[in-house]
C-alpha positions as CSV (number, residue, x, y, z in Angstrom):
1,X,-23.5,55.8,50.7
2,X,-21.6,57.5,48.0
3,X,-18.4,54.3,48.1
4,X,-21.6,52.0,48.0
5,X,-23.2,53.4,44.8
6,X,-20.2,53.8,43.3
7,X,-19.2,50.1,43.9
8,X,-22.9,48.8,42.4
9,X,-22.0,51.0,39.2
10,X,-18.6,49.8,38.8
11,X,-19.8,46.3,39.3
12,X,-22.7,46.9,36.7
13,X,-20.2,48.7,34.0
14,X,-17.8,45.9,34.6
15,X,-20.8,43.0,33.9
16,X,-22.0,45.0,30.9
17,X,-18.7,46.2,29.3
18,X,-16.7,43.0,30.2
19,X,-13.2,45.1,30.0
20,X,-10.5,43.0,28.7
21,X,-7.2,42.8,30.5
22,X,-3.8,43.7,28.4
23,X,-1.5,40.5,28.7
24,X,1.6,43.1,30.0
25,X,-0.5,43.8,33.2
26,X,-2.1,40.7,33.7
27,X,0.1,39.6,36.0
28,X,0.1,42.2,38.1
29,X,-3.5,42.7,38.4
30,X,-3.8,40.1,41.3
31,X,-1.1,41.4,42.8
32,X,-3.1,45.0,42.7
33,X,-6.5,43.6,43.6
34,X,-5.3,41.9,47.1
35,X,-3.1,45.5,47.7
36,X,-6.4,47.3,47.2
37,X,-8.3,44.7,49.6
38,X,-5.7,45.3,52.0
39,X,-5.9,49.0,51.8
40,X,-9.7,49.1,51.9
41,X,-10.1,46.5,55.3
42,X,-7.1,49.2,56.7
43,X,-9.8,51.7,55.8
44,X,-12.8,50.3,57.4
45,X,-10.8,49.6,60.7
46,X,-10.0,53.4,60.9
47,X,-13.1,54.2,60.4
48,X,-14.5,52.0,63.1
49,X,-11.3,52.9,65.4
50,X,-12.9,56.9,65.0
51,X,-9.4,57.7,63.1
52,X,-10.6,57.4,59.3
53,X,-8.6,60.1,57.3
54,X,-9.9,60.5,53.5
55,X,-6.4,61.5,52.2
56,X,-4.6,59.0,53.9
57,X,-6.8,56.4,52.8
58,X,-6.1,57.2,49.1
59,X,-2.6,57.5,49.6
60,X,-2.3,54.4,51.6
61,X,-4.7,52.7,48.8
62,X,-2.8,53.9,45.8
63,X,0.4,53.3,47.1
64,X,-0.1,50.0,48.1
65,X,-1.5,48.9,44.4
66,X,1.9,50.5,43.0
67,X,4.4,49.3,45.3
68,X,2.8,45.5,45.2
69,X,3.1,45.7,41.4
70,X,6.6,47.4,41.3
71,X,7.8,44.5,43.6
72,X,6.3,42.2,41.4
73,X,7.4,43.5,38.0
74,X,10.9,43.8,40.0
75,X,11.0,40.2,40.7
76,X,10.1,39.2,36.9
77,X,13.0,41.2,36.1
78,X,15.2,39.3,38.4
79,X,13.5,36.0,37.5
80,X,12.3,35.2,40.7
81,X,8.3,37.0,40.4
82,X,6.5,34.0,41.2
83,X,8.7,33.9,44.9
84,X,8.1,37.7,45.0
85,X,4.4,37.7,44.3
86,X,3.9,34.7,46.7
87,X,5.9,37.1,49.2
88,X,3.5,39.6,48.9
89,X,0.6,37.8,48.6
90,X,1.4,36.1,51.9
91,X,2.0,39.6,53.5
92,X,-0.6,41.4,52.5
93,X,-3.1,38.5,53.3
94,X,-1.7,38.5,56.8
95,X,-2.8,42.4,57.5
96,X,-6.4,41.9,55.5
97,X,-6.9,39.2,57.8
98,X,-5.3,40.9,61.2
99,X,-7.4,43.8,59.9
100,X,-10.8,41.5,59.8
101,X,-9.6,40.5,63.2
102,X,-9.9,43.8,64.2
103,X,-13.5,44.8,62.3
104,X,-14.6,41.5,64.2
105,X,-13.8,42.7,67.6
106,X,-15.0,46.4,67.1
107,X,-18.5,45.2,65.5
108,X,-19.4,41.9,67.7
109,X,-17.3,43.0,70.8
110,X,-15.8,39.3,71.2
């Protein structure tokens, strides 16, 4: 209940403020956004597997949101980011949607 209250006031804060984005991290924050989806699906499959661990969870979530963007920024550096962030768009989106797969089978039993 606590994760859902907290998502309506950041959604809220986010509406009223309207935060702008610095142009050095803007392309990165994609990048962050679908790590933190993929962290937070990983999340809800433990929990419905009966193996949810809080501190693994953040770890997992923060790590993935760094190591995305480090990949990234390390691939702008090269001159190949757009390959890069395609490469880890692709993967990430491939274990959000294995994960759904998963939240799919455990909630409707199909």
């Amino acid at each position: 209940m606590i994760a859902v209250l907290g998502l309506v006031v950041g959604v809220v804060l986010g509406l009223v403020l309207q935060p702008t984005v610095p142009a050095v991290v803007q392309p990165y924050l994609p990048i962050a956004v679908v790590a933190a989806l993929d962290a937070v699906f990983g999340g809800l499959r433990a929990v419905l597997d009966g193996v949810f661990d809080d501190r693994v969870f953040v770890v997992s979530f923060l790590s993935n949101v760094v190591v995305a963007a480090l990949v990234v920024y390390l691939g702008d550096q090269l001159g190949v980011g757009a390959q890069l962030s395609t490469g880890v768009v692709v993967v990430l989106g491939i274990r959000i949607f294995s994960n759904a797969a998963a939240i799919r089978r455990h909630l409707f039993r199909a």
